[in-house]
N, C-alpha and C positions, 0 to 999 in steps of 0.2 A: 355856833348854832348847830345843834343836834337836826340831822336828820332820817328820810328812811327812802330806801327805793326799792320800788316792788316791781319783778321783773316781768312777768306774766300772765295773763286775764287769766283768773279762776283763783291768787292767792289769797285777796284779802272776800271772795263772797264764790258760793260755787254756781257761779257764773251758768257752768252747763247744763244741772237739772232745775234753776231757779230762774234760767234767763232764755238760755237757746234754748232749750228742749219747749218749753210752752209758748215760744215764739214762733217755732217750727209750725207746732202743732195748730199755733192760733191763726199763721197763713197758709196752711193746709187747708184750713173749715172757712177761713175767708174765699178763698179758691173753688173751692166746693170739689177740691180733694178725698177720696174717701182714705186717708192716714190721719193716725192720730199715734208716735209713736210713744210705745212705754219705757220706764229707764235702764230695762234690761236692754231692749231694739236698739235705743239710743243709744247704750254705752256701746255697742255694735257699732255704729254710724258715725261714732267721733274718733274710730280706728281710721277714717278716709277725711282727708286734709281739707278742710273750707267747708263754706255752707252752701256754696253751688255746687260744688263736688256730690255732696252728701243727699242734694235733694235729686242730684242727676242720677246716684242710682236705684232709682224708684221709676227709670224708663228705660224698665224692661218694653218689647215689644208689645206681649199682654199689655200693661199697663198703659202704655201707649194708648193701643186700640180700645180700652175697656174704657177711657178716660176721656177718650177724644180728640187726644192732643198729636199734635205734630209729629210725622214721622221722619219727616227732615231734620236735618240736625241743625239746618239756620232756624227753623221754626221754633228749633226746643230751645235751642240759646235763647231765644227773645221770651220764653215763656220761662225758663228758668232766670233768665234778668229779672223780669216783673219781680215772679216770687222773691227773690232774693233780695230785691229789694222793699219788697214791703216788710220780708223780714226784720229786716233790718231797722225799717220805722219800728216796729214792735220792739225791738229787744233794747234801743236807745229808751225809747219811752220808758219799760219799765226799769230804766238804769235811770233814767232823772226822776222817776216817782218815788226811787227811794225803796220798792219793795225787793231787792236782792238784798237781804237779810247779811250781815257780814259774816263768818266767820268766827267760832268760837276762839275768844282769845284776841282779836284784832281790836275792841274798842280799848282792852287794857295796854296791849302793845300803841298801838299810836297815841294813847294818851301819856306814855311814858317816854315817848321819845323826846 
């Protein structure tokens, strides 16, 4: 029985500009965030490991204060939980809806396997 193992998110769909990056964006504007980032910003921001990581450094102090958000760091963890986790709701959904587009070449690869 032929099979295939693929070993890390973004081989068979890119994941990143088609799944996080408008997941980010889309609990940003949930949030009433004012970020919206673009794919240059973005490929910046997946240099830093995780999706908590990555929305923690957007508190800066400015940002902090301009934002209204917690200047404690137990506060921002709870505010960065939320977000992350609504992320999170977001980027499942559009992986069961089907719109992360595969990969050129993967419908013919898995169908040959």
């Amino acid at each position: 029985m032929p099979f295939l193992i693929f070993d890390c998110d973004g081989v068979l769909a890119d994941t990143e500009r088609n799944g996080h990056l408008p997941s980010f964006n889309r609990t940003f504007a949930e949030f009433g965030v004012p970020v919206e980032w673009n794919d240059e910003q973005y490929a910046d921001k997946v240099r830093i490991g995780g999706g908590k990581e990555r929305m923690k450094s957007l508190f800066t102090p400015e940002f902090v204060r301009a934002n209204d958000l917690p200047a404690h760091e137990d506060g921002q963890r709870d505010v960065l939980a939320r977000w992350h986790r609504r992320k999170t709701e977001i980027y499942t959904e559009l992986v069961a809806s089907g719109a992360l587009p595969a990969r050129p070449g993967i419908a013919r690869i898995v169908g040959e396997a």
